[in-house]
Structures are given as C-alpha cells and as structure tokens.
Biopython code that builds the backbone (N, CA, C, O; Angstrom):
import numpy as np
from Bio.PDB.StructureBuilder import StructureBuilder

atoms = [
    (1, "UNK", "N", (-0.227, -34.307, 19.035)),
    (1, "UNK", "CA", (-0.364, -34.236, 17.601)),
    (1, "UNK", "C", (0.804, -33.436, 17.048)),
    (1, "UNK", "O", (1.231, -32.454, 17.657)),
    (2, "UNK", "N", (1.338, -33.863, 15.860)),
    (2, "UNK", "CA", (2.783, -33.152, 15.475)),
    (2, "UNK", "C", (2.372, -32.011, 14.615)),
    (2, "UNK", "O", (1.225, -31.873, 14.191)),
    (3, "UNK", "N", (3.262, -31.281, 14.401)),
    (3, "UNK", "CA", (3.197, -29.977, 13.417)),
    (3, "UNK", "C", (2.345, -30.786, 12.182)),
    (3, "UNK", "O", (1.264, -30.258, 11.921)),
    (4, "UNK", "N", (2.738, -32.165, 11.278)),
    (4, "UNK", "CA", (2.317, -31.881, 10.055)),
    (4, "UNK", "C", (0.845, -32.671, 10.082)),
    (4, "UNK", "O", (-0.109, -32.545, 9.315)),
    (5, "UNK", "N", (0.977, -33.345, 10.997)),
    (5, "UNK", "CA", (-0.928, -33.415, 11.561)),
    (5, "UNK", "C", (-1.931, -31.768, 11.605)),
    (5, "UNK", "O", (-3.043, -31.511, 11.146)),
    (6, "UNK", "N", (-0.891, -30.874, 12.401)),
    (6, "UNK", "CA", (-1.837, -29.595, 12.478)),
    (6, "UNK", "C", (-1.603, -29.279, 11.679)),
    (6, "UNK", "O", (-2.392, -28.339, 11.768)),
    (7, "UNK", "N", (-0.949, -29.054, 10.301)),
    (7, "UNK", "CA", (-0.609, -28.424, 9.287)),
    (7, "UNK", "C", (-2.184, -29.256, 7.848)),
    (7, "UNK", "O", (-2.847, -28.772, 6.930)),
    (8, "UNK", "N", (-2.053, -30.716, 8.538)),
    (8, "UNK", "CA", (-2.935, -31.292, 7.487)),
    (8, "UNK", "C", (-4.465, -30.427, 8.023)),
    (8, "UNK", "O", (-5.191, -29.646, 7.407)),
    (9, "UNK", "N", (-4.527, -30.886, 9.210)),
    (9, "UNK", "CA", (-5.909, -30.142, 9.930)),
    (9, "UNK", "C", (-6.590, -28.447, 9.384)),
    (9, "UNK", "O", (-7.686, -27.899, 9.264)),
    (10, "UNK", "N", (-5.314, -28.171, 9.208)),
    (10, "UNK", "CA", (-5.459, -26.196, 8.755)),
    (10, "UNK", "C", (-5.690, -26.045, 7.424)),
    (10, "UNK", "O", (-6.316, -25.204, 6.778)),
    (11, "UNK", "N", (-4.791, -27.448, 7.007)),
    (11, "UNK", "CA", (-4.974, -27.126, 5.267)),
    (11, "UNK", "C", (-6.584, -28.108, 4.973)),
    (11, "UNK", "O", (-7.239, -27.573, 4.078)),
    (12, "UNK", "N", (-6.935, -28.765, 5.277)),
    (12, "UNK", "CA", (-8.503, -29.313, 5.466)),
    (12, "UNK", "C", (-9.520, -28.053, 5.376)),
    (12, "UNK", "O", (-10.372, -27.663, 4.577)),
    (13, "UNK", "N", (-9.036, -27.663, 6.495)),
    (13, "UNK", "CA", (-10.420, -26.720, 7.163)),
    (13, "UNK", "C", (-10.207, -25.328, 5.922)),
    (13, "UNK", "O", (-11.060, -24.480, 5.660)),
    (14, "UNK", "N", (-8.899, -25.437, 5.355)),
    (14, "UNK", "CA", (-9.039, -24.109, 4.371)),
    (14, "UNK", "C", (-9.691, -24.316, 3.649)),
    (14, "UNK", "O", (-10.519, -23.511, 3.223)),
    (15, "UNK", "N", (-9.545, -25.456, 3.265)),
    (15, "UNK", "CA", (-9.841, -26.046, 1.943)),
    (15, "UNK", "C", (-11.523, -26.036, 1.193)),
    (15, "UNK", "O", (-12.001, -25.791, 0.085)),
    (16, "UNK", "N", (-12.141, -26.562, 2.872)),
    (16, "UNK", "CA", (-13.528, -26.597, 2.539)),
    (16, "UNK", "C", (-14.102, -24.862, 2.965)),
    (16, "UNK", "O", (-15.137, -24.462, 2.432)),
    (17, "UNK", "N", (-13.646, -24.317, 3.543)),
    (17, "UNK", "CA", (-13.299, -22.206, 3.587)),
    (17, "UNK", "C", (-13.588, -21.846, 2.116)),
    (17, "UNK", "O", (-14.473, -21.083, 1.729)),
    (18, "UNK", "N", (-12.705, -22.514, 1.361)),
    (18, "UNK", "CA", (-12.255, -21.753, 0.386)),
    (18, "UNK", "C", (-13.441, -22.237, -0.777)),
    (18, "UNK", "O", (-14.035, -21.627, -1.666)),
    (19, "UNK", "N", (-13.459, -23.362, -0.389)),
    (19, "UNK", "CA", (-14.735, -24.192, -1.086)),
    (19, "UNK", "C", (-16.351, -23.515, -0.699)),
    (19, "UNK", "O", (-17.382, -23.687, -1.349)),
    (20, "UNK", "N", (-16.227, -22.953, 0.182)),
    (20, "UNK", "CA", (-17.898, -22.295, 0.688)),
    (20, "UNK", "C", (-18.086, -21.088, -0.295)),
    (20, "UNK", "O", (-18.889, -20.943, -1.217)),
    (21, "UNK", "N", (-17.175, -20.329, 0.148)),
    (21, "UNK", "CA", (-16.807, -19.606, -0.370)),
    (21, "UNK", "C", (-17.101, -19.040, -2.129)),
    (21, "UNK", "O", (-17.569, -17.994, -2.580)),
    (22, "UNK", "N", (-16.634, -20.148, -2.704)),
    (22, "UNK", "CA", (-16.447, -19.554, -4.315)),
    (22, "UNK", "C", (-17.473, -19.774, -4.328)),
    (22, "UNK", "O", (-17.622, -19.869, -5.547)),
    (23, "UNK", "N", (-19.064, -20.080, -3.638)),
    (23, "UNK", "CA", (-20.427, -19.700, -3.909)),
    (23, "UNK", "C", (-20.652, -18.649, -3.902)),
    (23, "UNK", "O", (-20.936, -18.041, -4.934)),
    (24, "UNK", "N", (-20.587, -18.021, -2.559)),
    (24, "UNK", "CA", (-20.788, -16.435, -2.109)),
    (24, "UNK", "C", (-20.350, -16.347, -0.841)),
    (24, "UNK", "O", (-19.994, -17.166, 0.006)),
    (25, "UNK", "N", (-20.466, -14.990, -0.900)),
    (25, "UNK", "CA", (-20.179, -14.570, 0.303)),
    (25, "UNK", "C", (-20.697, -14.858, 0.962)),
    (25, "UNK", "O", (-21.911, -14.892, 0.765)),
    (26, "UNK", "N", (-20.020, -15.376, 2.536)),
    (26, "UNK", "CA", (-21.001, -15.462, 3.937)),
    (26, "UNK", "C", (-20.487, -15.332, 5.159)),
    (26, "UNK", "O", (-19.381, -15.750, 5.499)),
    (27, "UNK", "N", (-21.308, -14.725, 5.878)),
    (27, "UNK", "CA", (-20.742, -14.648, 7.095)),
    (27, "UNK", "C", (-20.361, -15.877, 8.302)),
    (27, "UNK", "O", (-20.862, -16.952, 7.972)),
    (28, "UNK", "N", (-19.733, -15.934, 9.372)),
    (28, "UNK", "CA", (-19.489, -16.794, 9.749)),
    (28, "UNK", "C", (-20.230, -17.962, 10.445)),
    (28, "UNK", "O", (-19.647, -18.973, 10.838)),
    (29, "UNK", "N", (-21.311, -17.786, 10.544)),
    (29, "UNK", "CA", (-22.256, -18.863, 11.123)),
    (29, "UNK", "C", (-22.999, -19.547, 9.434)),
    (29, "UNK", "O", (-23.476, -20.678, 9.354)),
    (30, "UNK", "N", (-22.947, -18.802, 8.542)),
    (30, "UNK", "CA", (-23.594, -19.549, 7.168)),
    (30, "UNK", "C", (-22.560, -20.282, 7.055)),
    (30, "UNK", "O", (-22.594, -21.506, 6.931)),
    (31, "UNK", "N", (-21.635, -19.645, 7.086)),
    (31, "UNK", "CA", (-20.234, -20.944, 6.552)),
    (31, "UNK", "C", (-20.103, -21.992, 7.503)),
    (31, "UNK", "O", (-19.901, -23.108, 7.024)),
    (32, "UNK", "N", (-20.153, -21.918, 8.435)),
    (32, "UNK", "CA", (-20.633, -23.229, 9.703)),
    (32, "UNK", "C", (-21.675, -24.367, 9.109)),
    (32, "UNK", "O", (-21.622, -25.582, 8.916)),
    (33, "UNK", "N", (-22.548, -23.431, 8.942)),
    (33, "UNK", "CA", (-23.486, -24.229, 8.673)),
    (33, "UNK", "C", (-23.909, -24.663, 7.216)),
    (33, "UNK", "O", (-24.874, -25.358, 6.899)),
    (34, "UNK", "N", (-22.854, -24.025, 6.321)),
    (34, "UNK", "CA", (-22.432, -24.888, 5.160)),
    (34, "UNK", "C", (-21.930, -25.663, 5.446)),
    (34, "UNK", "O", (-22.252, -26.805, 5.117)),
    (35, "UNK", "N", (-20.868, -25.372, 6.224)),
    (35, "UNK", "CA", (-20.091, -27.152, 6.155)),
    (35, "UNK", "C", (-20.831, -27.942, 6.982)),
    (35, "UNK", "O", (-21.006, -29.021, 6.416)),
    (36, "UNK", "N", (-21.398, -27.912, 8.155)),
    (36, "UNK", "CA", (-22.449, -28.493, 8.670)),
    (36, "UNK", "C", (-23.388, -29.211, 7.993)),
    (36, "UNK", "O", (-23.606, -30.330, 8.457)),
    (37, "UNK", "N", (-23.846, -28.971, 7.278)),
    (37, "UNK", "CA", (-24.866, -29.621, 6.036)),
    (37, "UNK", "C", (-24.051, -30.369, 5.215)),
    (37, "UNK", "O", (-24.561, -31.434, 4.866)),
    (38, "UNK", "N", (-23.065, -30.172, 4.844)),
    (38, "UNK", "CA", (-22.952, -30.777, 3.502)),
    (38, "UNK", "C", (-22.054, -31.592, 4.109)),
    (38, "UNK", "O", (-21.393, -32.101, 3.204)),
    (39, "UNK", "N", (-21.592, -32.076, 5.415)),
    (39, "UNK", "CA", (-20.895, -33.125, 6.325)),
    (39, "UNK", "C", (-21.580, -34.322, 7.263)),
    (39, "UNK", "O", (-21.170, -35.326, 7.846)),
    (40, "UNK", "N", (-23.214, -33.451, 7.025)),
    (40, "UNK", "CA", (-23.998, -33.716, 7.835)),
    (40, "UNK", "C", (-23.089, -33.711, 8.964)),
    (40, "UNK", "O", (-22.192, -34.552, 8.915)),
    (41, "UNK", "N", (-23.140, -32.727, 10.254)),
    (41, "UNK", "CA", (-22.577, -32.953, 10.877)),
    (41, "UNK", "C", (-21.100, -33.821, 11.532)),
    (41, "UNK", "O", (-20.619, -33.621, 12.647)),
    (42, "UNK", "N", (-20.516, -34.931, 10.358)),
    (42, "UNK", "CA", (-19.563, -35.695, 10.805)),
    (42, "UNK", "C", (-18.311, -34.916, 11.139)),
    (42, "UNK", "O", (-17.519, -35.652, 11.727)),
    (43, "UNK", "N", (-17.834, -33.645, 10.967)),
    (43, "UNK", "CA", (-16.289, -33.326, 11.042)),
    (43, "UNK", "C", (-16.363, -32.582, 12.234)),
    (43, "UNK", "O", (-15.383, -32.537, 12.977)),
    (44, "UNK", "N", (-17.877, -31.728, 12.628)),
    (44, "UNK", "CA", (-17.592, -31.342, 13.922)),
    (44, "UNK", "C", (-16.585, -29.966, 14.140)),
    (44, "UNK", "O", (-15.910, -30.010, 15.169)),
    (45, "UNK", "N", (-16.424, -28.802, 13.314)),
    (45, "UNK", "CA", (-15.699, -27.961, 13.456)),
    (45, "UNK", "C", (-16.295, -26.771, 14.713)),
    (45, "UNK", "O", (-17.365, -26.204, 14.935)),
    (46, "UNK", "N", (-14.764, -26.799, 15.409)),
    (46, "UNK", "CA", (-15.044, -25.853, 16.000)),
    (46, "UNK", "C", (-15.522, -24.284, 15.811)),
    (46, "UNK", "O", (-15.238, -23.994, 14.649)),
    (47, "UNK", "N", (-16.090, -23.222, 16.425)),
    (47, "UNK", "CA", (-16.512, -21.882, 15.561)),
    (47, "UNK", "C", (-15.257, -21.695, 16.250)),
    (47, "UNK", "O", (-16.007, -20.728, 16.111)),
    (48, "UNK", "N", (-14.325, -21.603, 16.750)),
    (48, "UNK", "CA", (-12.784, -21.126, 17.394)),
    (48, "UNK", "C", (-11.901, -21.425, 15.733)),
    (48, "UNK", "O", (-11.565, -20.510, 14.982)),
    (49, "UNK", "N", (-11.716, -22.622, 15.513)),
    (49, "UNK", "CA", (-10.918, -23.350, 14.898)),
    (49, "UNK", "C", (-11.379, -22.784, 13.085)),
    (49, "UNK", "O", (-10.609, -22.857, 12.127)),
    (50, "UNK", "N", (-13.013, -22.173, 13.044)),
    (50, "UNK", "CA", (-13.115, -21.886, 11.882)),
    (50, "UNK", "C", (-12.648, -20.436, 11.825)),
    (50, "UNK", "O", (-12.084, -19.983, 10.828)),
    (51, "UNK", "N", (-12.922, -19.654, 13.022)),
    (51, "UNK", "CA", (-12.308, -18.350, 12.576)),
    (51, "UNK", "C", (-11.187, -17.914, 12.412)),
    (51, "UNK", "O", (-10.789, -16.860, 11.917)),
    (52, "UNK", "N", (-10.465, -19.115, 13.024)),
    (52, "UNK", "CA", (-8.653, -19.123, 12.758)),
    (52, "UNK", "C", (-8.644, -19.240, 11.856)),
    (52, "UNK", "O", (-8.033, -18.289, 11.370)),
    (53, "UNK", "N", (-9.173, -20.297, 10.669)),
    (53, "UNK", "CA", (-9.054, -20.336, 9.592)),
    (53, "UNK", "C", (-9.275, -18.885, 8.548)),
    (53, "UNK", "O", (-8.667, -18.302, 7.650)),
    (54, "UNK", "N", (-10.082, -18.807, 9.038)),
    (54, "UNK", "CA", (-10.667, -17.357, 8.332)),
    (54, "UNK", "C", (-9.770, -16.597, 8.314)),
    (54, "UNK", "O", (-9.432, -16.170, 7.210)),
    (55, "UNK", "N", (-8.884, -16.037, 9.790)),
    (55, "UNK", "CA", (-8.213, -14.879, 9.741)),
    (55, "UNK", "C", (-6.943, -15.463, 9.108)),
    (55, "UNK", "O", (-6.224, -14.604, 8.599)),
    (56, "UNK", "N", (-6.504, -16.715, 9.024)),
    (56, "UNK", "CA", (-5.223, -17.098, 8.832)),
    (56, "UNK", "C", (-5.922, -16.919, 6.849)),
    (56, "UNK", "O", (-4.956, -16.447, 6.250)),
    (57, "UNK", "N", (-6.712, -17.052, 6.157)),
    (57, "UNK", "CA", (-7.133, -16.832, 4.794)),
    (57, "UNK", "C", (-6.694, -15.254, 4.652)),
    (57, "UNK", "O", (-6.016, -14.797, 3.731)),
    (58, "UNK", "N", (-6.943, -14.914, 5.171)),
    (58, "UNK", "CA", (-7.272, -13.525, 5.250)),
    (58, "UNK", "C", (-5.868, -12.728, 5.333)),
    (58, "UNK", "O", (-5.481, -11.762, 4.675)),
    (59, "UNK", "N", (-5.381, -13.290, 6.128)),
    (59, "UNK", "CA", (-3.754, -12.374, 6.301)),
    (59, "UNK", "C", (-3.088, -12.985, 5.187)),
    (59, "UNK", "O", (-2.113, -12.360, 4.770)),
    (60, "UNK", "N", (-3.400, -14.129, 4.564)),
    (60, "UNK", "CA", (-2.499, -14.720, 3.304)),
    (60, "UNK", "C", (-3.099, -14.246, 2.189)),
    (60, "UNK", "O", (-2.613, -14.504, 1.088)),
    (61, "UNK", "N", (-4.636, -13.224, 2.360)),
    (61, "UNK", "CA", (-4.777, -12.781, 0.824)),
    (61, "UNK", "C", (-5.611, -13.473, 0.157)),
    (61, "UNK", "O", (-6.174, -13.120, -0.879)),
    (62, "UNK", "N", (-5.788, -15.051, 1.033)),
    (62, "UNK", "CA", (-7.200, -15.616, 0.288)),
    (62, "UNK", "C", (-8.346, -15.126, 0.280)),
    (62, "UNK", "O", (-9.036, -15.264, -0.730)),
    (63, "UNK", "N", (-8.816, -14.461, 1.357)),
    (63, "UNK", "CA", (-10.510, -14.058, 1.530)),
    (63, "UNK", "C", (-9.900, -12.623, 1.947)),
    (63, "UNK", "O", (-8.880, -12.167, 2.464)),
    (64, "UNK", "N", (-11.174, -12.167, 1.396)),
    (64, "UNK", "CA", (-11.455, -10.400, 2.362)),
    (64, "UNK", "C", (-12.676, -10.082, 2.897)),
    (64, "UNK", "O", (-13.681, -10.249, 2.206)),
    (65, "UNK", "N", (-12.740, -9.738, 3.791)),
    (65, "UNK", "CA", (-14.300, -9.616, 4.391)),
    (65, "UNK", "C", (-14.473, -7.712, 4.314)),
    (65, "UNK", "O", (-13.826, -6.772, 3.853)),
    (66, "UNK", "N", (-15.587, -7.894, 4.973)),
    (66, "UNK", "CA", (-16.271, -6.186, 4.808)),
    (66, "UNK", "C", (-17.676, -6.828, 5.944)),
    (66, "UNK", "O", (-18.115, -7.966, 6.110)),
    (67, "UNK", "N", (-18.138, -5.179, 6.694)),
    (67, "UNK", "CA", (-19.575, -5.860, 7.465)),
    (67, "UNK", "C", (-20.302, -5.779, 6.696)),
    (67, "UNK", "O", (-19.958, -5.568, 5.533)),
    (68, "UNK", "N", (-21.613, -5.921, 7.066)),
    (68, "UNK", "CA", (-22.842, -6.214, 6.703)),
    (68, "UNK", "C", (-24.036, -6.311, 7.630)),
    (68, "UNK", "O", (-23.777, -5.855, 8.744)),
    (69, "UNK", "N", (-25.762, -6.959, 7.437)),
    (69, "UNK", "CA", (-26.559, -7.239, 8.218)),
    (69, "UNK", "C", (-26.617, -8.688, 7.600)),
    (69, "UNK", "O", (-26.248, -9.358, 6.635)),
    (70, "UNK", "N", (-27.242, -8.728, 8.652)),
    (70, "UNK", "CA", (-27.224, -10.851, 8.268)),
    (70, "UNK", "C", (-28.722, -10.825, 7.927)),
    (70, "UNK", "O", (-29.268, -9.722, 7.950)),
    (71, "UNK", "N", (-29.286, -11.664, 7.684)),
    (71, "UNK", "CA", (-30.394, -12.564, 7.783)),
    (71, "UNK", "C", (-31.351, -11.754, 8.968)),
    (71, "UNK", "O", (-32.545, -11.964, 8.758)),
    (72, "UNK", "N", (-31.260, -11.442, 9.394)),
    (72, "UNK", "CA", (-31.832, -11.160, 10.337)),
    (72, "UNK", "C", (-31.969, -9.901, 11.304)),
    (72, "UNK", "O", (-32.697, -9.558, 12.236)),
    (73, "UNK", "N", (-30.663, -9.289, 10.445)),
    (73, "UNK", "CA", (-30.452, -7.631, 10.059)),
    (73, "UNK", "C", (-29.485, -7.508, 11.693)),
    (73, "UNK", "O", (-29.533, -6.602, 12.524)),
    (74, "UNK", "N", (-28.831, -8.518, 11.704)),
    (74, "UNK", "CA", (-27.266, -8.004, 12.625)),
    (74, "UNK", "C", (-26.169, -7.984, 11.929)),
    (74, "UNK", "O", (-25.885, -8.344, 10.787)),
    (75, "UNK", "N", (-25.392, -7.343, 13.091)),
    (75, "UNK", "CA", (-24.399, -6.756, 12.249)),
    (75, "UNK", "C", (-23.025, -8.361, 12.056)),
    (75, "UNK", "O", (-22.531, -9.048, 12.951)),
    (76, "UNK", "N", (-22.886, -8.409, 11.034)),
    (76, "UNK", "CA", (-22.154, -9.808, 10.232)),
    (76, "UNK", "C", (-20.470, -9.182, 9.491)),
    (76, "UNK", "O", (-20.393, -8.195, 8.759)),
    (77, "UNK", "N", (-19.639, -9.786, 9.791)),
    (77, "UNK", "CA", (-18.691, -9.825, 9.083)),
    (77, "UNK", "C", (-18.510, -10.993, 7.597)),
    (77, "UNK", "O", (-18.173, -12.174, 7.675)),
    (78, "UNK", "N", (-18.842, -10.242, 6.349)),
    (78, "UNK", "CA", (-18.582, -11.545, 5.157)),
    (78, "UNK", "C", (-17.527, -11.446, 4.778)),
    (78, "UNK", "O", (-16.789, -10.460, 4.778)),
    (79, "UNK", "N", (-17.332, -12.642, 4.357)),
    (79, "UNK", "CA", (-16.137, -12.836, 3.940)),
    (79, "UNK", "C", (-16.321, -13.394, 2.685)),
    (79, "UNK", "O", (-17.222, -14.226, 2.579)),
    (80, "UNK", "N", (-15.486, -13.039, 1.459)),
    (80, "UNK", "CA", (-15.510, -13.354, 0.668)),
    (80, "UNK", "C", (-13.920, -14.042, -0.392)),
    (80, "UNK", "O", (-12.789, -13.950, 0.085)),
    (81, "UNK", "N", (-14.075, -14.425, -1.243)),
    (81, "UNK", "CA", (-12.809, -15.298, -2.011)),
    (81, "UNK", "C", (-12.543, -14.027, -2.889)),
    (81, "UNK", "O", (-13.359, -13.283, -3.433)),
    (82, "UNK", "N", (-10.780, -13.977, -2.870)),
    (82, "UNK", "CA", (-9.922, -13.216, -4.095)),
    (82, "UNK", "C", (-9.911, -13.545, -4.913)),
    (82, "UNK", "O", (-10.744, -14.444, -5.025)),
    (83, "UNK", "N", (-9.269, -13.320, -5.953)),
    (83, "UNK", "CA", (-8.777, -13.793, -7.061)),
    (83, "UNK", "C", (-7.382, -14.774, -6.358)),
    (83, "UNK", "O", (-7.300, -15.975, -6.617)),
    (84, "UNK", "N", (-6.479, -14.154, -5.573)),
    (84, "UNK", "CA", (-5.538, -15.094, -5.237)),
    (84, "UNK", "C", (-6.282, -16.412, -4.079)),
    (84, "UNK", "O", (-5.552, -17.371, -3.829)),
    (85, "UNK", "N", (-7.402, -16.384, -3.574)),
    (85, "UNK", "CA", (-8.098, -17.005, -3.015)),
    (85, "UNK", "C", (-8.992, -18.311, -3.931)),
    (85, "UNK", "O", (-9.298, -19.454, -3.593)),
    (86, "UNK", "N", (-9.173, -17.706, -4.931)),
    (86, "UNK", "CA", (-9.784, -18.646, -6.277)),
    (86, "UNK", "C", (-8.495, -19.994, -7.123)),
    (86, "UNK", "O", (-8.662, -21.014, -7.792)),
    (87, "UNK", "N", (-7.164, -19.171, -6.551)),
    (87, "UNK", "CA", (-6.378, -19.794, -7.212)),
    (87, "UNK", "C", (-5.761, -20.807, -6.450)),
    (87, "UNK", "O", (-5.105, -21.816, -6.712)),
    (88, "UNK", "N", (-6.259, -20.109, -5.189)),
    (88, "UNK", "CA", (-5.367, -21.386, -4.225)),
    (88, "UNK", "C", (-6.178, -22.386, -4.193)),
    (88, "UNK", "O", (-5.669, -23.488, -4.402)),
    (89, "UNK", "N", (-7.422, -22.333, -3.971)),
    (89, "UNK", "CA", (-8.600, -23.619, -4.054)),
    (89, "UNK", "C", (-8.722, -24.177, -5.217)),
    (89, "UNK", "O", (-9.387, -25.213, -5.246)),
    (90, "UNK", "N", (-8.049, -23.597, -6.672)),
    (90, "UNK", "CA", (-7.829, -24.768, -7.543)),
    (90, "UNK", "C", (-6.485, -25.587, -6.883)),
    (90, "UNK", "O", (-6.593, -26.808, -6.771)),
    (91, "UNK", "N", (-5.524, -25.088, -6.550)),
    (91, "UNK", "CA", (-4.514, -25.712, -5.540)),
    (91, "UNK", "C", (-4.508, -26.804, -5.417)),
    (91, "UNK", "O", (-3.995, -27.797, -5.932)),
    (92, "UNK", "N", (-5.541, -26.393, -4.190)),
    (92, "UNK", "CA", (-5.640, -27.419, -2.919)),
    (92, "UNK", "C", (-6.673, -28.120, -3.295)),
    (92, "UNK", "O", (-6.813, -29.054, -2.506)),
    (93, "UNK", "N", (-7.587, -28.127, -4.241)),
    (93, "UNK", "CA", (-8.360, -29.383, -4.786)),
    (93, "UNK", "C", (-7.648, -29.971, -5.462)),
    (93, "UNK", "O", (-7.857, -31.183, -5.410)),
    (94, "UNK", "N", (-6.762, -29.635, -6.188)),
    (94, "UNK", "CA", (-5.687, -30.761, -6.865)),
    (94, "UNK", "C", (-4.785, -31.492, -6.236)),
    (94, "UNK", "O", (-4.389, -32.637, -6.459)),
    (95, "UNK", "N", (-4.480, -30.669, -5.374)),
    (95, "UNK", "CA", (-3.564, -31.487, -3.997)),
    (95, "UNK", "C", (-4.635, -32.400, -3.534)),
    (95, "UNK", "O", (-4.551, -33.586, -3.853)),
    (96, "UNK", "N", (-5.773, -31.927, -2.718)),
    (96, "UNK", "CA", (-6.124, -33.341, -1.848)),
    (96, "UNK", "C", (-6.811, -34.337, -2.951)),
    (96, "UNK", "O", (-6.876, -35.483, -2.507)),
    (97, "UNK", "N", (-7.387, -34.188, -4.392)),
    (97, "UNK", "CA", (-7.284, -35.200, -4.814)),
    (97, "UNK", "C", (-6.117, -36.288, -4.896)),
    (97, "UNK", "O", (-6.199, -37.509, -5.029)),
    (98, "UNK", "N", (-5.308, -35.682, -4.806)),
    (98, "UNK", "CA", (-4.103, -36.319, -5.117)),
    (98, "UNK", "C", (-3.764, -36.905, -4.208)),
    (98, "UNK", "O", (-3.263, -37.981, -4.535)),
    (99, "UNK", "N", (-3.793, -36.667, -2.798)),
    (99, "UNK", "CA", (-3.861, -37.411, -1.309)),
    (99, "UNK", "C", (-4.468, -38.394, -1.293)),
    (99, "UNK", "O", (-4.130, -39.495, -0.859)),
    (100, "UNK", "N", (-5.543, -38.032, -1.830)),
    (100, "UNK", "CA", (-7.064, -39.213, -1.569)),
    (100, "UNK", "C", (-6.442, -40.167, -2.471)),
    (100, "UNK", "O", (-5.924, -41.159, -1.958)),
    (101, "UNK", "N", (-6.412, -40.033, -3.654)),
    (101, "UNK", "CA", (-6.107, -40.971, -4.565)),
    (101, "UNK", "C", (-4.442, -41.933, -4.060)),
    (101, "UNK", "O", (-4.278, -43.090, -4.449)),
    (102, "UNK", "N", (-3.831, -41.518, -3.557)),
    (102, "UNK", "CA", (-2.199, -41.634, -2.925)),
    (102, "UNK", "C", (-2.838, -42.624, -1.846)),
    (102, "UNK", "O", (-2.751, -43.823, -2.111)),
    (103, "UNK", "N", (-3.603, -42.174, -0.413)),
    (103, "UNK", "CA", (-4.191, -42.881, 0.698)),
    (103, "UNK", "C", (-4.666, -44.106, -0.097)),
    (103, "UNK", "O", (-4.041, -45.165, -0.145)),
    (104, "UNK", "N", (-5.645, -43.898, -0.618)),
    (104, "UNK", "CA", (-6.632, -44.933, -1.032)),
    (104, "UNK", "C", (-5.992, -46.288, -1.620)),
    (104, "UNK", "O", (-6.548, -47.384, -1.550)),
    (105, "UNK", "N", (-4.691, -46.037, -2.232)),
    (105, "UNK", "CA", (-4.208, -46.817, -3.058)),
    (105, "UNK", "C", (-3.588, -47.466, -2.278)),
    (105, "UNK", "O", (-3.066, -48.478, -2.746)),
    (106, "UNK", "N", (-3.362, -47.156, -0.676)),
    (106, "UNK", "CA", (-2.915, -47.932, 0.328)),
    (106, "UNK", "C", (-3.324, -48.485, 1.441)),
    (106, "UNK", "O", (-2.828, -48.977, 2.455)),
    (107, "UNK", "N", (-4.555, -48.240, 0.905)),
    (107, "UNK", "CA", (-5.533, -48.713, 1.511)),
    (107, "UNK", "C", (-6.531, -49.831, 1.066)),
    (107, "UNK", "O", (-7.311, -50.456, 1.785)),
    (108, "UNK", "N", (-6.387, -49.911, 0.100)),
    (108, "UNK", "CA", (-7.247, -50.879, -0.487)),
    (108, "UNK", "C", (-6.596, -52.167, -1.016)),
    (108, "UNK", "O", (-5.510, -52.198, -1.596)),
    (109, "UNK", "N", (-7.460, -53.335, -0.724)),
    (109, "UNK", "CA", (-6.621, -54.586, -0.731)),
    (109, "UNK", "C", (-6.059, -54.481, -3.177)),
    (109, "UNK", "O", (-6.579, -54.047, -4.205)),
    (110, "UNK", "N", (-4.896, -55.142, -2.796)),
    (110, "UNK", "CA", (-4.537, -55.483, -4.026)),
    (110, "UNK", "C", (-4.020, -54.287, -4.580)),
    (110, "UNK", "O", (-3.595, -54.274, -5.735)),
]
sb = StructureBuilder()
sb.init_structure("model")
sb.init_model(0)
sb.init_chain("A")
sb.init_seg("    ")
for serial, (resi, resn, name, xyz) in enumerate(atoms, 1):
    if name == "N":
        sb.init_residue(resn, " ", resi, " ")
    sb.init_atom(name, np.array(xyz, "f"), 0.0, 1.0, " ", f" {name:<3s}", serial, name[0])
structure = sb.get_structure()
C-alpha cells in the first residue's frame, strides 16, 4: 500500500475521531464502539490503529485528553475535541464531501 493510500486511511480514521468526538468526550473503547455502531461493524478498526489516531490528534492539537473513571469506575483516559480540533473536522468534512462527490461522479454511469 503506498504512502497516499496510508495517508487516505489516517485521514478517514481522523475524520470519524474527530466526528465522535464533537459529541463528548470519551474514552477509548466508547469511541470504538461509536464507530462500531454507527458502521455497524463494516470498517472493522483496529484498537492499535485507533489509538494511533488518537495520539497522532493529539500531538497536532486536535484532541486533549485528561483521566477519569469509566462506566464502570476504571481508570479511562478521555479524550476530548479543541477548538483547533473543531476546526479541522469542519475541514475534513468539506474535504471528504468533496471526494465523495469527485469518486461518485466517476463512478456512475453517464
């Protein structure tokens, strides 16, 4: 797989990060299992591949986390959206509409 395959893959997985996110805060198995639900299972993310995401948000200033107790009163790292984190997910929803709409148009007969 080339750099801008993994580059599309990272910017995906931020995307819907950043998208959990501007609900509330959550720690890392709620955000799993946000996107889990609302994919019904189809994308299949790794918990490796989501916490990369996380820390790679995180060193760029999108999210900041702090601990906490979970659900169940363990100890949880949340993570939550910045203000520069709010701005990039208007971003990148304007970008991948713009993909989708770009793909689609080459994809579809006529």
């Amino acid at each position: 797989m080339g750099s801008d395959s993994k580059d599309l893959l990272h910017g995906t997985l931020d995307l819907l990060v950043l998208r959990a996110l501007a609900g509330e805060p959550m720690h890392g198995f709620a955000l799993s299992k946000w996107i889990d639900d609302r994919t019904r299972g189809d994308l299949g993310i790794a918990d490796s591949a989501l916490y990369k995401a996380l820390n790679r948000l995180e060193d760029a200033g999108a999210v900041a986390s702090e601990w906490g107790a979970s659900e169940n009163n363990r100890r949880a790292k949340y993570y939550s959206l910045t203000a520069k984190g709010r701005k990039q997910l208007r971003a990148e929803v304007a970008s991948w509409k713009h993909y989708v709409a770009t793909v689609n148009s080459l994809i579809e007969p006529g």
